[in-house]
Structure formats: C-alpha cells, structure tokens
Backbone bond lengths (Angstrom), bond angles and torsions (degrees), N, CA, C in turn:
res aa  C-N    CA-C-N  psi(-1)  N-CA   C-N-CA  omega(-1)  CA-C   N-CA-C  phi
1 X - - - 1.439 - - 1.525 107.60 -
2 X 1.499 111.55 136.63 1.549 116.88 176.48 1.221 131.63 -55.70
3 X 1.770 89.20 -73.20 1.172 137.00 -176.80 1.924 107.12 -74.30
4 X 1.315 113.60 147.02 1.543 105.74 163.32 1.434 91.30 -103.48
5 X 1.547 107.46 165.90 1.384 105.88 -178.35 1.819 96.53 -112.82
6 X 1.423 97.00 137.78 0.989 89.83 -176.19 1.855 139.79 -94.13
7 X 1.096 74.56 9.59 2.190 102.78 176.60 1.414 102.69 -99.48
8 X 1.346 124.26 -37.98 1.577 103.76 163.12 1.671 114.70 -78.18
9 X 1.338 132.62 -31.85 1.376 136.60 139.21 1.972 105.44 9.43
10 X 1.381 69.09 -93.44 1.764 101.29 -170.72 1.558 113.10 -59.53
11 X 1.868 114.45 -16.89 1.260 108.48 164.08 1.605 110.68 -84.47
12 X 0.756 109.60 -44.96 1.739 113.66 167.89 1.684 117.40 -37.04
13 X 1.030 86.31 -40.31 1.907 95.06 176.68 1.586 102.96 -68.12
14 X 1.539 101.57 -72.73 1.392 109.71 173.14 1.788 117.18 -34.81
15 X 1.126 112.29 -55.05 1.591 103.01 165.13 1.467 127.44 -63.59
16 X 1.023 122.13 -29.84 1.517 129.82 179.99 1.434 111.69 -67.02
17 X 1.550 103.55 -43.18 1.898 121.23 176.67 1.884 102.09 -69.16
18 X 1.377 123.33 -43.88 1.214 118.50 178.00 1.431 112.52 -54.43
19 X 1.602 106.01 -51.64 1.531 116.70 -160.93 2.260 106.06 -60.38
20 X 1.497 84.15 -44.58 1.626 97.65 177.29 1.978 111.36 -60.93
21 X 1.132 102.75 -33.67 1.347 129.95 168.01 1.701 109.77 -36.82
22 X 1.671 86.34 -82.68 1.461 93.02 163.66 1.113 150.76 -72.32
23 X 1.480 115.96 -4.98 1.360 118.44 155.43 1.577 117.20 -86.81
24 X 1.286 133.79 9.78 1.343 139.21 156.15 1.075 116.79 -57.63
25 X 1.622 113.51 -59.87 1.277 156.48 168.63 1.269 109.54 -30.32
26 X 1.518 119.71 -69.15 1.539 133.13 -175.25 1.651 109.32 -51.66
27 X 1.266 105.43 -31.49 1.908 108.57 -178.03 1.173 97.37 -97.20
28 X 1.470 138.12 9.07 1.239 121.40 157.23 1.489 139.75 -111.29
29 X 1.420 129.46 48.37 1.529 129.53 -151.44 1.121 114.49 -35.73
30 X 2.031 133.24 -28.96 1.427 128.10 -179.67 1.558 82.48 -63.75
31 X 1.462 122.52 -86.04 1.674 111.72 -167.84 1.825 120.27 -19.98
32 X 1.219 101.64 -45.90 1.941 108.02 -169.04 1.410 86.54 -60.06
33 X 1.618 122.19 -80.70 1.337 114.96 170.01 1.135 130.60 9.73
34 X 1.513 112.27 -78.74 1.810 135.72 -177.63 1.111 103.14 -52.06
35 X 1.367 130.42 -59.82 1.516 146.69 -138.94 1.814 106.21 -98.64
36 X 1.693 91.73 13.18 1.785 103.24 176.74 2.003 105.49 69.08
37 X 1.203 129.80 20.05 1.244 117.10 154.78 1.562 121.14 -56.26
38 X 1.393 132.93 128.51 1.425 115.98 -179.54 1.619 108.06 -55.19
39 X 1.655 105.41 162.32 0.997 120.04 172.37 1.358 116.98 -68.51
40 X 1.413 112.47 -44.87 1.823 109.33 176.20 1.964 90.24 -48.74
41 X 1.242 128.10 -86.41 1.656 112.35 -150.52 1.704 100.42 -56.89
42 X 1.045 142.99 34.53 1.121 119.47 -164.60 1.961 87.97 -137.11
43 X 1.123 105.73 -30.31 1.687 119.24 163.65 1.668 99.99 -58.12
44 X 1.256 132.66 -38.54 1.550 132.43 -153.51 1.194 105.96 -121.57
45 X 1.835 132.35 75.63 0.997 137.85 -154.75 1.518 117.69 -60.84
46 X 1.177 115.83 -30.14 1.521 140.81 -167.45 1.471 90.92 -88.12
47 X 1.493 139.34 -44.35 1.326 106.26 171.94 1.489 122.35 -105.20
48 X 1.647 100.30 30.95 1.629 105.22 165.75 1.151 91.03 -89.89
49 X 1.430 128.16 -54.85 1.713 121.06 178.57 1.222 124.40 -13.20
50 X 1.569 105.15 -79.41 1.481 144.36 171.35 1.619 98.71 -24.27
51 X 1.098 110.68 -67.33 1.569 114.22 -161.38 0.970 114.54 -77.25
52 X 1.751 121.83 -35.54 1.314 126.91 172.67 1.229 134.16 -71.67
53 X 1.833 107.52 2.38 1.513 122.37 -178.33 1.144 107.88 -121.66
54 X 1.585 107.01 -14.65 2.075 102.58 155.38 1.212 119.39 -52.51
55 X 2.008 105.82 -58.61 1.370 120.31 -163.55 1.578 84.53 -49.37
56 X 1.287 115.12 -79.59 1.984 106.14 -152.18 1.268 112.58 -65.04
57 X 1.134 136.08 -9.56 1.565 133.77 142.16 1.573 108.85 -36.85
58 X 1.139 108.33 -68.87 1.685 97.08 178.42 1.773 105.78 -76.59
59 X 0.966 134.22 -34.25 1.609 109.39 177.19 1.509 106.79 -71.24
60 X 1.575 137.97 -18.42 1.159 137.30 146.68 1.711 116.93 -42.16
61 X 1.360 124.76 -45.82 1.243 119.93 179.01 1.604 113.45 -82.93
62 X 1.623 116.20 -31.90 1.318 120.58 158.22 1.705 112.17 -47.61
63 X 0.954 140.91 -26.05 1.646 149.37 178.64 2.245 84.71 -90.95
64 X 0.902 119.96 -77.99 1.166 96.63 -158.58 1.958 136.81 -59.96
65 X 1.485 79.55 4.49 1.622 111.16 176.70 1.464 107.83 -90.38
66 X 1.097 116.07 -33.12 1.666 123.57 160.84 1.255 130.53 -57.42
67 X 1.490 95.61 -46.63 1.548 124.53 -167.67 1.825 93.92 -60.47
68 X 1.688 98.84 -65.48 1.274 109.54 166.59 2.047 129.32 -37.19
69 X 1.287 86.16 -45.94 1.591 93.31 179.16 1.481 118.35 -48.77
70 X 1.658 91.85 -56.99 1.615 113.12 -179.16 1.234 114.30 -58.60
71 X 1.345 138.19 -15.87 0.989 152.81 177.30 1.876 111.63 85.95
72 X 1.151 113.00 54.24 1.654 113.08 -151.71 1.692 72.53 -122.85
73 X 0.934 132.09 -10.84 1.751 128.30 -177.87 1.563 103.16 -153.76
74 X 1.674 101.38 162.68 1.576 107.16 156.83 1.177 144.51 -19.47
75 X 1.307 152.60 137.97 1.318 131.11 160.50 1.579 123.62 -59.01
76 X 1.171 121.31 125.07 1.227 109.86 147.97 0.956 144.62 -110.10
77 X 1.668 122.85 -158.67 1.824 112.15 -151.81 1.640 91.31 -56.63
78 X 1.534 99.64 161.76 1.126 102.91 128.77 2.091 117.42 64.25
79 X 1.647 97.25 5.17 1.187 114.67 -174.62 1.910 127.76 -37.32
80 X 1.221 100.46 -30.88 1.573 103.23 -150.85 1.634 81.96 -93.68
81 X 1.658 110.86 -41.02 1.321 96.29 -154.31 1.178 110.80 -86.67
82 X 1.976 117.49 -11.21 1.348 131.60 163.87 1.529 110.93 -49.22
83 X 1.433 132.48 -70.26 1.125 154.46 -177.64 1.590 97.08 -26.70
84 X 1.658 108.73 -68.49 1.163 117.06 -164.87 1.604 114.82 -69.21
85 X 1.880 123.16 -34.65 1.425 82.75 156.09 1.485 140.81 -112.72
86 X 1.567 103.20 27.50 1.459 121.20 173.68 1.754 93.40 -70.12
87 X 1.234 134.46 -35.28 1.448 135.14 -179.06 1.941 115.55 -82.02
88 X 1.200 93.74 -21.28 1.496 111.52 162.17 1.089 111.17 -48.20
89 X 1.575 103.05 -76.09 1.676 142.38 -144.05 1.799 85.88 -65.76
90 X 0.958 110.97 -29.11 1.977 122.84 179.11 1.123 110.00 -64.98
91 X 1.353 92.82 -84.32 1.853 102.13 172.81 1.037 117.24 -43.96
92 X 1.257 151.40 -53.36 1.045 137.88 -136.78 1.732 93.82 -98.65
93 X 1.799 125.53 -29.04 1.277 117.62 174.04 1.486 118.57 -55.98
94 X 1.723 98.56 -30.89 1.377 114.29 -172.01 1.399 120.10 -69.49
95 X 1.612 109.80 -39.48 1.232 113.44 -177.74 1.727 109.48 -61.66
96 X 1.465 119.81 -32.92 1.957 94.98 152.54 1.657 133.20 -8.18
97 X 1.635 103.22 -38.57 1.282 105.10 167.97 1.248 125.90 -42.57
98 X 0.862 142.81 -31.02 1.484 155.27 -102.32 1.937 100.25 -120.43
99 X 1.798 88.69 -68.16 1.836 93.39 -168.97 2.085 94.13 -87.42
100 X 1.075 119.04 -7.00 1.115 120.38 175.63 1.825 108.38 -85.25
101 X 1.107 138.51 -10.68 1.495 157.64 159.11 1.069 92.58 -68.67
102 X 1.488 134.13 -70.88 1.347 139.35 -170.75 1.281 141.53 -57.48
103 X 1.691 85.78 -18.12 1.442 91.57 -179.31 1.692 106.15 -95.88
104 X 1.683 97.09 -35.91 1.767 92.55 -177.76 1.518 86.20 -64.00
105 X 1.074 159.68 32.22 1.487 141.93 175.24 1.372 109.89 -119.49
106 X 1.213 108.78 -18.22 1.546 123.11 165.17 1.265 109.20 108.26
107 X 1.554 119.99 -18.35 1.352 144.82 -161.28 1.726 115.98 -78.75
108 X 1.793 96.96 8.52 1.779 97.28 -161.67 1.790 85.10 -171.73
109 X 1.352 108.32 135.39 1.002 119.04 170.55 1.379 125.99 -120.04
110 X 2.021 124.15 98.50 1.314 118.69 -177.05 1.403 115.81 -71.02
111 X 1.123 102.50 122.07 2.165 109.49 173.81 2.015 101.93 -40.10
112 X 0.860 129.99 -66.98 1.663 135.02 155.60 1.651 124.29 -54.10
113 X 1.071 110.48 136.55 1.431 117.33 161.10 1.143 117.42 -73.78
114 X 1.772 113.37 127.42 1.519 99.43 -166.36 1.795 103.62 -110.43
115 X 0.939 119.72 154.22 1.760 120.53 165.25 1.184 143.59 -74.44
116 X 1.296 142.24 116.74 1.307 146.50 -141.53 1.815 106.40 -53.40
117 X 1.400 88.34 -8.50 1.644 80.87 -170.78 1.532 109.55 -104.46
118 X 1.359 116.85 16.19 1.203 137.65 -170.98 2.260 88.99 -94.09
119 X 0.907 80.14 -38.48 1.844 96.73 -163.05 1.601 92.82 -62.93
120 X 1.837 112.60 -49.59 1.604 119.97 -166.69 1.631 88.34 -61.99
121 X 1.265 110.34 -73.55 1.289 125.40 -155.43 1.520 122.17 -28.96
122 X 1.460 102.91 -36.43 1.459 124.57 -173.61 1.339 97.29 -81.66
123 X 1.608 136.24 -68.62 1.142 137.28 170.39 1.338 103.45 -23.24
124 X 0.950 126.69 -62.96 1.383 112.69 -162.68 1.656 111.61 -83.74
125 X 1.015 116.80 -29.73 1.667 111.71 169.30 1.472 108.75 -80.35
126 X 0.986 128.42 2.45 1.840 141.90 162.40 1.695 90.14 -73.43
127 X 1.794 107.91 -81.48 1.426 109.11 -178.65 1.556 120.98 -19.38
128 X 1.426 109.11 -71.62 1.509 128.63 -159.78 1.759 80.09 -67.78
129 X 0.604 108.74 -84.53 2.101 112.64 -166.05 1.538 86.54 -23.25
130 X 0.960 139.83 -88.16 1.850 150.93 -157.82 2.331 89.71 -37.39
131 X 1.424 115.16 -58.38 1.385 132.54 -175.52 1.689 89.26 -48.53
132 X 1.369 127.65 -58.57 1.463 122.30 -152.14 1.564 117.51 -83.00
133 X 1.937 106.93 -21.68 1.075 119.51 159.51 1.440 131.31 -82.07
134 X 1.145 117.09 -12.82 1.837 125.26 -173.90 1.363 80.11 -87.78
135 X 1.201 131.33 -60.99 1.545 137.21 -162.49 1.569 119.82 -74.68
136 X 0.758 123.96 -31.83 1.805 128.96 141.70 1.022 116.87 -39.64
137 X 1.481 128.44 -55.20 1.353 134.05 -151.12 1.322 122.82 -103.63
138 X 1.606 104.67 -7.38 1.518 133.38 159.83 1.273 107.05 -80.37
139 X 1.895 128.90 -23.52 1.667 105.82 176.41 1.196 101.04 -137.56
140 X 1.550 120.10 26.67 1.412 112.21 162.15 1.132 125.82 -51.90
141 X 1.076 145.69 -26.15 1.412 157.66 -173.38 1.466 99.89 -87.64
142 X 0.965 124.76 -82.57 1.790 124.66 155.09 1.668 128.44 -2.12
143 X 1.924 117.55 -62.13 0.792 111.53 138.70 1.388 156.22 -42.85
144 X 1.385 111.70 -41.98 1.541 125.48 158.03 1.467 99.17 -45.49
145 X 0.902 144.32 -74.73 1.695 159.27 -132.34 2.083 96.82 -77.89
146 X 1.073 77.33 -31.86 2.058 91.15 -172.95 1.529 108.08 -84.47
147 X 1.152 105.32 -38.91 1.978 113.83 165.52 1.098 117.05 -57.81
148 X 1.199 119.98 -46.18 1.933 130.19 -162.60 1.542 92.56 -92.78
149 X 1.519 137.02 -6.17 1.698 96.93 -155.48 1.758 83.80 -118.05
C-alpha cells in the first residue's frame, strides 16, 4: 500500500484513546459507577480490573488493526474482514443512539432510565464505527491485492 489512509489513521487513534480510556476507568469504581458499570462488578474491585483491562485489550487490538489497515504496520490475519467487523462492532454499539434520541423526544419510551452518558458513549462509538467503515471501504480493494501478492 502507498498511500496511508487516513480515516483508519484516525480510527486507530480513536481506539488507542478509548482503550487508554478504559483502563483509567477500571482503577476507578466511582468512575465505573458513573459511566453505568453495574454495581455488583463495581463492589469487586479486582474483577472491575479484570474486565476493564480485557475490554481495552481488545479496543487496543481494534487500534492495531487500523494501524495495520493504514498501512503504518504489517498486515495482519485476516485484515479486511477484521476491519470490517471491528467497524461493525462500533456501529452497531453506536446505533443505541437511535431509540435513546427517541425517547428524550418523547417519541419512544425506554422501560429503564437511561444516563446521559449512555447518549456520549454511543455518539462516539457511532463516530469511530462510521471512521472504521469509510476507511475500510476506501482500501478494501487494496487490501485484497496485499494478501494475494
């Protein structure tokens, strides 16, 4: 690949900042709390840890699948179809946006009260998902060509 692309670039960042994100997070149970972690893992500090250093373990490897995309590293396995559902796995958290719009709109009623940070959270995994798909789909073809030769 020539060119780096620069929307998987900027998703790579975006994952790397989430993943760092969430390991802030994990040493903080008032934050897990806030940020809608249940209260049972948030009572059991050692397995808020635990869990909270899986999640950014994989949004850490979601950034190095970017990194890869953009061509800023190696290929790895399985690249095109990684890309596509690490940008899924986004969108589709993101699209939450959606009946949560609806409901502050009056137009949709959630059985639960949800938290404002339910609203950020999605926005931004909407964002990054939209970043991993424009940018996939600009070197899918590219990738193919880098596997076979």
């Amino acid at each position: 690949m020539k060119k780096s692309n620069i929307l998987l670039s900027l998703g790579a960042m975006l994952s790397f900042s989430v993943a760092i994100f969430q390991t802030v997070v994990s040493f903080s149970p008032s934050w897990s709390l806030y940020l809608g972690a249940p209260a049972e893992m948030v009572a059991k500090p050692l397995m808020l840890l635990i869990l909270g250093e899986a999640c950014a373990l994989f949004f850490a490897v979601f950034g190095f699948y970017a990194l890869s995309g953009a061509g800023h590293i190696r290929s790895l396995p399985m690249l095109r179809w990684g890309l596509l559902v690490i940008g899924l796995i986004y969108t589709i958290r993101g699209l939450l946006i959606v009946p949560l719009i609806l409901s502050y709109a009056g137009l949709f009623r959630l059985p639960d009260a949800t938290e404002p940070t339910v609203l950020q959270s999605s926005s931004i995994s909407l964002l990054i998902g939209i970043v991993y798909l424009l940018g996939t789909g600009k070197v899918w073809n590219q990738l193919k060509r880098v596997r076979n030769a």
